[in-house]
C-alpha positions in Angstrom: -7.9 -3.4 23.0 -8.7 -4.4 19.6 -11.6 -6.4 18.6 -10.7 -10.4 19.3 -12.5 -13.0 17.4 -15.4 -15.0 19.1 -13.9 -18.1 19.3 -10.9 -17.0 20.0 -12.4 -15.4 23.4 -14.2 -18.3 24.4 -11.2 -20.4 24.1 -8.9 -18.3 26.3 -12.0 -17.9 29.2 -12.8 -21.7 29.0 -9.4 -23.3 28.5 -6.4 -21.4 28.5 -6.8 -17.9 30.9 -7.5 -20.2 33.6 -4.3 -21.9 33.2 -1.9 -19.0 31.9 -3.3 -16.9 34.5 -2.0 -18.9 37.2 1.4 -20.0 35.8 4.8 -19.3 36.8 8.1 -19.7 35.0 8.8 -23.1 36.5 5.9 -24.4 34.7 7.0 -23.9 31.2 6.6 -27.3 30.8 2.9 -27.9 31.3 2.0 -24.2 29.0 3.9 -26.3 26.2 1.8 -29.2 26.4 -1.1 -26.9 27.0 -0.2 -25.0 24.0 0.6 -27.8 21.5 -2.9 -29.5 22.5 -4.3 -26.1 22.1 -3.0 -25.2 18.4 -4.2 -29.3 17.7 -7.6 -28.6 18.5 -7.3 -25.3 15.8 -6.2 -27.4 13.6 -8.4 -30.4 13.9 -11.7 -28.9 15.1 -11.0 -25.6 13.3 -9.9 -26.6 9.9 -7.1 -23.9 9.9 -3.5 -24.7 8.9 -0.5 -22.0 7.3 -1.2 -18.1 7.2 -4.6 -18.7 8.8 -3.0 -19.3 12.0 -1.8 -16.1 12.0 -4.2 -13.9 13.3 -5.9 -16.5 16.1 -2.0 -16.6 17.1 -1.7 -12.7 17.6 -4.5 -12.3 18.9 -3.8 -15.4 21.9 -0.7 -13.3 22.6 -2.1 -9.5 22.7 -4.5 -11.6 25.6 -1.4 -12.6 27.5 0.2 -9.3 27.4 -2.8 -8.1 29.3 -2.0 -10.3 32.4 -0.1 -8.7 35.3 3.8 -9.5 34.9 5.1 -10.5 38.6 8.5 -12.1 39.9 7.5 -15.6 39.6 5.7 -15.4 36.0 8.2 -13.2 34.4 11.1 -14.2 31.9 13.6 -11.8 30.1 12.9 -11.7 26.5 16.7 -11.3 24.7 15.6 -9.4 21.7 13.7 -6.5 23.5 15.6 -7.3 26.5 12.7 -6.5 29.0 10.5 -8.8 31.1 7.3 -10.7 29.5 4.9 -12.8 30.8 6.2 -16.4 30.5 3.1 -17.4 28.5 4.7 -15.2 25.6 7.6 -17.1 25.5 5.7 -20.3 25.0 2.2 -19.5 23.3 4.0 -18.9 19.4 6.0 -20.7 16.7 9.6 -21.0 16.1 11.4 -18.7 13.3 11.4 -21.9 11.1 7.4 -22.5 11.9 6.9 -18.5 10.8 9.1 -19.4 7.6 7.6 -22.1 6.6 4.0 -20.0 7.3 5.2 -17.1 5.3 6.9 -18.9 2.5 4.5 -19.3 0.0 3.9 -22.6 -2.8 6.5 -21.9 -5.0 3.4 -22.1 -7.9 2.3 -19.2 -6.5 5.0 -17.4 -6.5 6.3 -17.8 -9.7 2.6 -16.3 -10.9 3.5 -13.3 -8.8 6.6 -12.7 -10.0 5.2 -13.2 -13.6 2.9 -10.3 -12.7 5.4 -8.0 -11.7 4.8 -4.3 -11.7 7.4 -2.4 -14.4 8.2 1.2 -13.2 9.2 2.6 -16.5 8.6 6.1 -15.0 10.0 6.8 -11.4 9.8 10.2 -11.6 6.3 10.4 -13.1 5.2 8.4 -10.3 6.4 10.8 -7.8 5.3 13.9 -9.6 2.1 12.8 -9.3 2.8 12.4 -5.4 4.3 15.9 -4.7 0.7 17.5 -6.3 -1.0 15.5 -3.8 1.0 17.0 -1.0 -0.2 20.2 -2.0 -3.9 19.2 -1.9 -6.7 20.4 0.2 -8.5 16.8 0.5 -7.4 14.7 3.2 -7.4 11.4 1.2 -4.8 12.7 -1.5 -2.7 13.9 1.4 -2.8 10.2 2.5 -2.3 8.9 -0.6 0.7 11.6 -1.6 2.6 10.8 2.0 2.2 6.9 1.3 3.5 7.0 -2.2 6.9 9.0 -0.9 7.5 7.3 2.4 5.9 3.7 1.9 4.0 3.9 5.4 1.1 1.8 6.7 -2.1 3.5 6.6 -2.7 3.7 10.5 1.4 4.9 10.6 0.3 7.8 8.7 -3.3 8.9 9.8 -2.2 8.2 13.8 0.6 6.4 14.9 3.8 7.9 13.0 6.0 10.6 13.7 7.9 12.4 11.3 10.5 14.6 11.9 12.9 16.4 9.3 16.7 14.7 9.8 17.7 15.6 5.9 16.5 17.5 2.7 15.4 13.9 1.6 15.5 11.9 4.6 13.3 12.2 8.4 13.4 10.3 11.2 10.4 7.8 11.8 8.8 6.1 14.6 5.6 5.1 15.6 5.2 1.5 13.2 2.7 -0.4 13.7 4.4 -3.6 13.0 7.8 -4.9 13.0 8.7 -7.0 16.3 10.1 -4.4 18.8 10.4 -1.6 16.2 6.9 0.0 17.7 8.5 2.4 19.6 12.1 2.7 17.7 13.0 5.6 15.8 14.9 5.1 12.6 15.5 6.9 9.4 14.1 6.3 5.9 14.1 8.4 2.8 11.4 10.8 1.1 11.0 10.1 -2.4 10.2 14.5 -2.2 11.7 16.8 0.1 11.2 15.8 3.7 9.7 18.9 4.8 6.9 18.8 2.4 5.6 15.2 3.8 6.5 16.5 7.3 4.1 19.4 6.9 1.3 17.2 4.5 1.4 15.1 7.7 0.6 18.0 9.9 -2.0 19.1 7.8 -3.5 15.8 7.5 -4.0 15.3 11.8 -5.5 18.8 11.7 -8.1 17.6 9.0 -8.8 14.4 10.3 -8.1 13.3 14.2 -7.7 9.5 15.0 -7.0 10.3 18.9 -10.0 7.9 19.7 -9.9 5.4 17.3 -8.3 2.0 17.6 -5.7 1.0 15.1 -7.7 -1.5 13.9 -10.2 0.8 13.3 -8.4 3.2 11.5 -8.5 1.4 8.2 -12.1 0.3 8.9 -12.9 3.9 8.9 -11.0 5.6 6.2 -9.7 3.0 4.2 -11.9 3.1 1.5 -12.4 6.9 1.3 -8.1 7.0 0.9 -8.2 4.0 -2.1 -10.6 5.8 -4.1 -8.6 8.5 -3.9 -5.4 6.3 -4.7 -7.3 5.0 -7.4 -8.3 8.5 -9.0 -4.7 9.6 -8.6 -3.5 6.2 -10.2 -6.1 3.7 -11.6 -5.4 5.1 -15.1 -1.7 3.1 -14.8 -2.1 -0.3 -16.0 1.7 -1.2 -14.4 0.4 -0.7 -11.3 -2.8 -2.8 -11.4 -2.2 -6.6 -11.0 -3.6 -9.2 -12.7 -5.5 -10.3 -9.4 -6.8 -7.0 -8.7 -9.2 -4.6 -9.9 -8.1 -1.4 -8.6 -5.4 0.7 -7.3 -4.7 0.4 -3.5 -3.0 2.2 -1.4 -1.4 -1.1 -0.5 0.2 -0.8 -3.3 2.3 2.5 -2.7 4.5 0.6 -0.1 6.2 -2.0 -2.8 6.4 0.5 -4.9 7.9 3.1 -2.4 11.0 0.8 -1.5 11.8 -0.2 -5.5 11.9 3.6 -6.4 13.7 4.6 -3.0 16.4 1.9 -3.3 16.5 2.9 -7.1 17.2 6.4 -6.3 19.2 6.2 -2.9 20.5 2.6 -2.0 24.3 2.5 -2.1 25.6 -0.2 -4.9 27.3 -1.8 -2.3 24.4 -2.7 -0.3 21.6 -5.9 -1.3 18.5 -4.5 -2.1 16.8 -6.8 0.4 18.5 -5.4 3.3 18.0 -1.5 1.9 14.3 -2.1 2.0 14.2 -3.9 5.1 15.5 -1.4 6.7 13.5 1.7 5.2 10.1 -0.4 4.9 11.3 -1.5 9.6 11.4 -5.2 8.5 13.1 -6.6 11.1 12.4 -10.0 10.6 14.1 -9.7 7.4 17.3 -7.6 8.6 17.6 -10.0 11.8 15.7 -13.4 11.7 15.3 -15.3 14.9 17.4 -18.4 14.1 18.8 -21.1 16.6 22.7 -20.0 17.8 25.1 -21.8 15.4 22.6 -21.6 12.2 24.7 -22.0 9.1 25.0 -18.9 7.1 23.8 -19.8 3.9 20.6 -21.3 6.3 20.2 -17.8 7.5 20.5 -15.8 4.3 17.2 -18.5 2.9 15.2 -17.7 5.6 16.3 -14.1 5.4 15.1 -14.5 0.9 11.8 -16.1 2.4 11.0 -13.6 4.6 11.3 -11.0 1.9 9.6 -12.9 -1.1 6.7 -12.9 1.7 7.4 -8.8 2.2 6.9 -9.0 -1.8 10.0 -7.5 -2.3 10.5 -9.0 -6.1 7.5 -7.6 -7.1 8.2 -4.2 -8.6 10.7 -3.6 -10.7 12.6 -0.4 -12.4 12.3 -1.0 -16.0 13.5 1.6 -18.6 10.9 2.3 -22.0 11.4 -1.0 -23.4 10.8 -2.9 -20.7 14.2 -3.9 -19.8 14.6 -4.4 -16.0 17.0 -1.5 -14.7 18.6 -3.1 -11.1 21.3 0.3 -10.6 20.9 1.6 -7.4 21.6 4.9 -5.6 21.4 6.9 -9.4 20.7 9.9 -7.0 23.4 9.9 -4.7 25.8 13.0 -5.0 22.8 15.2 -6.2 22.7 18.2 -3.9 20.5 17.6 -1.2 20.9 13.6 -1.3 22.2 12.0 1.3 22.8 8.3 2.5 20.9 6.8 5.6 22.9 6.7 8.6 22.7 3.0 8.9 24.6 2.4 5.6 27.4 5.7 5.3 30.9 3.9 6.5 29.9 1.3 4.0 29.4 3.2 0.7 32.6 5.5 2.1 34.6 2.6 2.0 32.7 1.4 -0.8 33.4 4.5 -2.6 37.1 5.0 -1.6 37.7 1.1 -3.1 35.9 1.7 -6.3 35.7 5.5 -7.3 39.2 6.9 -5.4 38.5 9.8 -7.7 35.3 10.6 -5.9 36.8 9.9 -1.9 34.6 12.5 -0.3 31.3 12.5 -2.1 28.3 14.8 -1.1 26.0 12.5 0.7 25.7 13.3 4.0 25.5 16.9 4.8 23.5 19.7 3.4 24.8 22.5 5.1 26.4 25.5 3.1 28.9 27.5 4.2 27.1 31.2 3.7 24.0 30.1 5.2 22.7 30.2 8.5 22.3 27.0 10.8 18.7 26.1 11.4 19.1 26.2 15.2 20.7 29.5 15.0 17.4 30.7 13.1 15.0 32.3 15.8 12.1 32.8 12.9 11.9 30.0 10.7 12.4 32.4 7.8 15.1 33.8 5.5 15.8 36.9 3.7 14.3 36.4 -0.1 14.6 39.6 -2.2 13.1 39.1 -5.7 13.1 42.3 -8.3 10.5 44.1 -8.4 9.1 42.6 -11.7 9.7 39.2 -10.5 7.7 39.9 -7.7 5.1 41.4 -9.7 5.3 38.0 -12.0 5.0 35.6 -8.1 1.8 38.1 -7.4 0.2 37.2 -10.3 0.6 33.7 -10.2 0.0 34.2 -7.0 -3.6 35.5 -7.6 -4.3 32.9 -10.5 -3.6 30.1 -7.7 -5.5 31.8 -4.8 -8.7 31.9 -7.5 -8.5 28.5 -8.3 -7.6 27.7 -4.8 -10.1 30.1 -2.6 -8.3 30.9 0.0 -5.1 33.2 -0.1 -1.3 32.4 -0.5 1.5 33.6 1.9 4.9 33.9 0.1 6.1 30.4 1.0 3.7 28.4 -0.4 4.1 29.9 -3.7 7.7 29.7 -3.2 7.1 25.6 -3.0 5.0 25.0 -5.9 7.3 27.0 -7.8 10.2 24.9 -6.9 7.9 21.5 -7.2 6.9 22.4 -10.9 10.8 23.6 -11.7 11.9 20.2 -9.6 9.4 17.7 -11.8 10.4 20.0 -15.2 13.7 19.1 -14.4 13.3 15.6 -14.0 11.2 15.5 -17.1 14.2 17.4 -18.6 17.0 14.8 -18.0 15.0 12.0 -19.9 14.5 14.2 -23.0 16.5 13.2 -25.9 18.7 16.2 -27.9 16.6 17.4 -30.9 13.1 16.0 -29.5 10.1 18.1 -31.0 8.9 21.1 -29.1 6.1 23.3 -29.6 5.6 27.0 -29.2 3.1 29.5 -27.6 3.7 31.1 -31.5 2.8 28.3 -33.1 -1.0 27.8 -31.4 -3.1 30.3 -32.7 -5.2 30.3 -29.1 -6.8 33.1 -27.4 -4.6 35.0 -24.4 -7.1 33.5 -22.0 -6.4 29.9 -23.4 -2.5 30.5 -22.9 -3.0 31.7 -19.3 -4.8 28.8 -18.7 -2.3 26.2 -20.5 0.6 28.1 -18.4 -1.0 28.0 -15.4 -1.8 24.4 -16.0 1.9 24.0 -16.8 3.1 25.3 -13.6 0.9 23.1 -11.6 2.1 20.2 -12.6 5.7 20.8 -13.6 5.6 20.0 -17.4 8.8 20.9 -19.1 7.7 22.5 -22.1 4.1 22.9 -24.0 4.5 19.9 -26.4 4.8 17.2 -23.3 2.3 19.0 -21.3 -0.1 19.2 -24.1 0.6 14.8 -24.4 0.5 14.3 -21.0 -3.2 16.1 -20.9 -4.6 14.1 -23.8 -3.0 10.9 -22.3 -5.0 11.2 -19.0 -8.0 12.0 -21.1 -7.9 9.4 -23.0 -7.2 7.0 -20.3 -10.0 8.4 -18.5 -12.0 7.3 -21.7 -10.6 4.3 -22.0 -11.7 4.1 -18.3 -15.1 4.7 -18.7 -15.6 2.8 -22.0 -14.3 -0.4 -19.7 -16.9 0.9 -16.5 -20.1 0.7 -19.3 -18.6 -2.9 -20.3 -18.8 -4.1 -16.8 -22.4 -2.5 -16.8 -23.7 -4.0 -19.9 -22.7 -7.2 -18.5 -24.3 -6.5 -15.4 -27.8 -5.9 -17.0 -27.5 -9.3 -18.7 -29.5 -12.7 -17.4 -27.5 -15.1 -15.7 -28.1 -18.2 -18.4 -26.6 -15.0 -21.6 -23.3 -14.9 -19.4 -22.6 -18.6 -18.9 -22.6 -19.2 -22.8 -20.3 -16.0 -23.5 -16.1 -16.6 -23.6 -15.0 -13.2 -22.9 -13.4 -12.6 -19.2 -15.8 -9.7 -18.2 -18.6 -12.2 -18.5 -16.8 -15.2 -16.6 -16.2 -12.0 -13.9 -19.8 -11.5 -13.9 -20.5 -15.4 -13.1 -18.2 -15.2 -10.4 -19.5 -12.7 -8.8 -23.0 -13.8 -9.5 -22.1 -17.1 -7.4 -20.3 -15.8 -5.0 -23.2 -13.4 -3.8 -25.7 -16.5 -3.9 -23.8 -18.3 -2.2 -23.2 -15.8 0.9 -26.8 -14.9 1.0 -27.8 -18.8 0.9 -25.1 -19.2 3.8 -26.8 -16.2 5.8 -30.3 -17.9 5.7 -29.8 -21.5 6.4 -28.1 -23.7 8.9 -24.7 -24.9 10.0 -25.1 -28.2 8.4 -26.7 -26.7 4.7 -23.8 -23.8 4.3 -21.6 -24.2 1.9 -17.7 -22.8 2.3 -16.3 -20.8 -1.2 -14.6 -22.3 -3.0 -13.0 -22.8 -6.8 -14.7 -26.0 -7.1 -18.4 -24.7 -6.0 -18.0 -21.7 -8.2 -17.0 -24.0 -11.6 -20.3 -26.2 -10.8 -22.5 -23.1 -10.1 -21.2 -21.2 -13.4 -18.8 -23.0 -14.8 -15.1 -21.2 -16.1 -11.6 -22.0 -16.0 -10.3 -22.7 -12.8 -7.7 -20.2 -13.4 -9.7 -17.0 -13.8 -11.9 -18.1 -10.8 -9.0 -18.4 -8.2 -8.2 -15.1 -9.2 -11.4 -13.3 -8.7 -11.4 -15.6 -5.3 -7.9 -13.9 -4.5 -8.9 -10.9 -5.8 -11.9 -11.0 -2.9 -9.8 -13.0 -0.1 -10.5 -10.2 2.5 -14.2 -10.6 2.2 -14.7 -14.2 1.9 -12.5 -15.7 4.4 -14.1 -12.8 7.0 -17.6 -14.3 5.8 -16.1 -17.7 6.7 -15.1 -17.0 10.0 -18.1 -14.8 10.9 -20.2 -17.2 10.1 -17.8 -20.2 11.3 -17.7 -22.5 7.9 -14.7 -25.0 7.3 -14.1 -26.5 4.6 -15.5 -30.0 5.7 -19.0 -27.9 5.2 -18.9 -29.2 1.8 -19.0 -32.6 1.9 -22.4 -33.3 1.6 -24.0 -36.2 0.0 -26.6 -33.8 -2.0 -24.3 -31.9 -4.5 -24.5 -27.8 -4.6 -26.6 -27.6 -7.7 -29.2 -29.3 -6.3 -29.6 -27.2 -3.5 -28.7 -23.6 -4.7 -29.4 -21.6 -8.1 -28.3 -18.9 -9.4 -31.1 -16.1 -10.2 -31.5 -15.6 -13.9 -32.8 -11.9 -13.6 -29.9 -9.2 -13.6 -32.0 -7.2 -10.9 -31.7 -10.1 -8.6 -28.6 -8.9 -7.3 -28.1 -5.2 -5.7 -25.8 -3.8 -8.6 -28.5 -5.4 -11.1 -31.0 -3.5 -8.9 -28.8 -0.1 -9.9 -27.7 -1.3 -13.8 -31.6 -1.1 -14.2 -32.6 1.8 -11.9 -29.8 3.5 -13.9 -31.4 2.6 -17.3 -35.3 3.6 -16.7 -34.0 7.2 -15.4 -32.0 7.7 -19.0 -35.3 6.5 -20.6 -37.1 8.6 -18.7 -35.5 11.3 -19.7 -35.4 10.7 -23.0 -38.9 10.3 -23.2 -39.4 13.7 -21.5 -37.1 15.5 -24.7 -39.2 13.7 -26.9 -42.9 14.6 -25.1 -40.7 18.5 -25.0 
């Protein structure tokens, strides 16, 4: 069983297992009163209110579902249709209680949606993906299998299965949330062909086995390991980073995922909401618990609240000047591209009413009549018979890769990366303008061993001629030194005294204040008592190191995860802070840089390149 809060535990010995253990169904009536007196005192004696009663809530219920289910506690849940405890029909919230939790301040989401993420290269995205698929590292096989089928982290290091159904679609199950949809299969699309993340996902269990490990722990474990790597394979792309963020996640990939794969595959016909609530398993989205006789237009709301809490507005196609593109389904009719079950009769009729011409596209099957069925294939292989000079060509790129790879290459891998590099070329291909510039191998007076290197390069990541390979190249190099130019900004400041920052305008050095305060004011809350801790927030940041209010809620939202776990580890509400003495009286931040642990390494950092630089000069 996952880890339970403290509190939370001592509640349900002290005041509520005793009661719920004992119940039966013909005492609904007194777990109500038990329950509303219950979530009272949370919200009284706790300080918590909205989304924070989420996880106290979740984690009352996974306690129930531990008790013993018998004749005279049980009650028939309608949705799963199976029998529950009676204390799960009681200890939770109405749909509109959920809504109203979910929906957030409209404030806030307007700043959201003015932050959205433009995806003014699809393709590029993905390309990026498919070489990750192809990767010996276990984080970029994580990172290449989220990016193409938009699963949780825990889905794809333990939980999920993933089984081929079509070229670009498999069927999934194993979700770790989604109200009933735990042990459902159901089909979404690959963003790449499904056998490739079917296969990255094999590879990934063999390199990494989560047999033992809670879900929970899962991401405690790896998560970091799999961001860095989501951040090496995409922090250089400023669309994806939010204003409130600092790095690529893979958090991100999922939002992103669904915008590309309804871009690609969703029929017209169908609303974009209910094409990524299907593919992403959001069933409160695609059927909302509502009261019998709900009005429509009352169902579609909650059904538009639930998925501008699913984030569903914020990424965007957009083509290259920055125009939103909404088509959908641009890939259907492509060989290999099929619609999901789910929706088929509707884009057939869909099609038959609008595009009579084209009654009977391609979009469901990928057979062909000359070739053999897969079930009627007893070794997984066909017959392939190359030239001999083109097989004397797929040697030797065969032997460049197995150098730069070390380890050897059976005939089907090479086969793959082949097809990936001539895939992504020809994606590049059908954005190309007639009469763009090219370049030629004739016009680079290079070295042979430089053009085996550039063409080996070019094959790996599917560039569609020199010229665009030779751009993309210096693009990610000088991101990369863009990169690092910012990293030595954020270290200058570092190595500055507190009192230099708070006089400086510049948003890296309000960052550096913020961060500044919010360590002081953690360690101060580690080392004194209840009654002299203080809880974070905007307003005790601004009197510790002044700045906008702005810029600090967003380094605050930026660190949510840490600070409200601080909060509740340590137990501070928000009444903490009234006090008659005011903060600045009682804490200060440290002037010296090296008073704080990435001070400590700014500095270390500094002495060892003076250290060295006396030793050349002594030399």
């Amino acid at each position: 069983m996952a880890a339970v809060l403290g509190w939370v535990r001592r509640r349900w010995h002290e005041v509520l297992e005793p009661v719920v253990s004992g119940a039966t169904v013909e005492q609904e009536a007194r777990l109500r009163e038990l329950w509303e007196r219950e979530l009272d005192w949370w919200k009284t004696q706790r300080g918590f209110a909205g989304d924070s009663l989420r996880k106290p809530i979740t984690q009352v219920r996974m306690l129930i579902k531990g008790l013993p289910v018998t004749e005279q506690n049980r009650w028939e849940n309608p949705r799963t249709q199976g029998w529950e405890h009676i204390g799960l029909k009681v200890f939770n919230l109405s749909e509109g209680e959920w809504v109203a939790m979910n929906a957030r301040a409209q404030g806030v989401t307007q700043e959201r949606l003015s932050q959205q993420m433009l995806l003014k290269d699809p393709d590029g995205l993905v390309e990026r993906a498919l070489s990750l698929l192809f990767s010996e590292t276990w984080a970029d096989l994580v990172v290449g299998i989220a990016v193409c089928t938009g699963r949780r982290l825990a889905e794809i290091m333990k939980t999920a299965t993933f089984r081929v159904k079509e070229p670009y679609t498999v069927w999934f199950e194993g979700q770790v949330k989604g109200r009933g949809r735990e042990q459902e299969r159901y089909e979404i699309p690959t963003l790449v062909r499904a056998f490739l993340v079917v296969e990255a996902v094999e590879r990934l269990r063999a390199l990494v086995d989560t047999k033992d490990l809670e879900i929970e722990q899962v991401s405690q474990k790896y998560g970091k390991a799999v961001n860095e790597a989501a951040a090496r394979s995409y922090g250089d792309l400023e669309e994806l980073v939010r204003a409130t963020r600092e790095k690529v996640s893979v958090h991100n990939f999922r939002g992103m995922y669904a915008r590309i794969a309804t871009f690609w595959y969703a029929p017209p016909s169908v609303a974009d909401i209910t094409y990524m609530a299907q593919i992403q398993g959001h069933r409160f989205v695609l059927e909302p618990r509502v009261e019998p006789g709900t009005a429509p237009e009352e169902v579609e709301q909650i059904r538009h609240h639930y998925a501008s809490h699913a984030n569903y507005a914020d990424d965007k196609i957009a083509d290259t000047d920055g125009n939103i593109d909404g088509r959908q389904g641009v890939r259907l009719g492509r060989p290999g591209v099929s619609v999901l079950d789910v929706f088929r009769k509707e884009y057939e009729t869909w099609i038959q009413k609008t595009h009579p011409e084209q009654a009977h596209p391609v979009v469901a099957s990928s057979k062909r009549g000359r070739k053999k069925a897969t079930k009627e294939n007893t070794t997984g292989y066909s017959t392939f018979k190359p030239s001999v000079q083109t097989r004397a060509w797929g040697d030797d790129l065969r032997e460049s890769m197995r150098r730069r790879l070390h380890r050897d290459i059976q005939d089907d891998e090479l086969l793959r990366r082949i097809f990936a590099a001539y895939e992504q070329q020809d994606h590049q291909s059908l954005g190309r303008q007639d009469g763009a510039p090219t370049l030629s191998w004739e016009q680079l007076n290079v070295p042979v061993e430089t053009q085996t290197i550039l063409r080996e390069g070019m094959v790996q990541t599917g560039a569609s001629d020199l010229l665009s390979y030779l751009l993309a190249a210096g693009e990610r190099e000088a991101r990369r030194l863009r990169s690092l130019a910012r990293r030595h900004t954020s270290e200058r400041y570092a190595a500055m005294p507190t009192s230099t920052l708070v006089g400086m305008k510049v948003p890296e050095a309000g960052t550096e204040r913020y961060r500044r305060a919010v360590y002081t004011l953690m360690q101060w809350n580690e080392a004194h008592r209840p009654l002299e801790q203080w809880y974070i927030t905007t307003l005790s940041i601004q009197k510790l190191v002044g700045g906008r209010k702005d810029a600090i809620n967003a380094y605050l939202e930026a660190h949510g995860e840490e600070i409200e776990e601080h909060h509740r580890r340590l137990e501070i509400k928000p009444s903490y802070n009234r006090k008659a003495e005011p903060i600045t009286e009682m804490i200060t931040i440290p002037e010296e840089p090296t008073a704080f642990l990435w001070g400590k390494a700014v500095a270390l950092q500094e002495d060892r390149v003076s250290m060295a630089g006396d030793d050349v000069h002594s030399a």
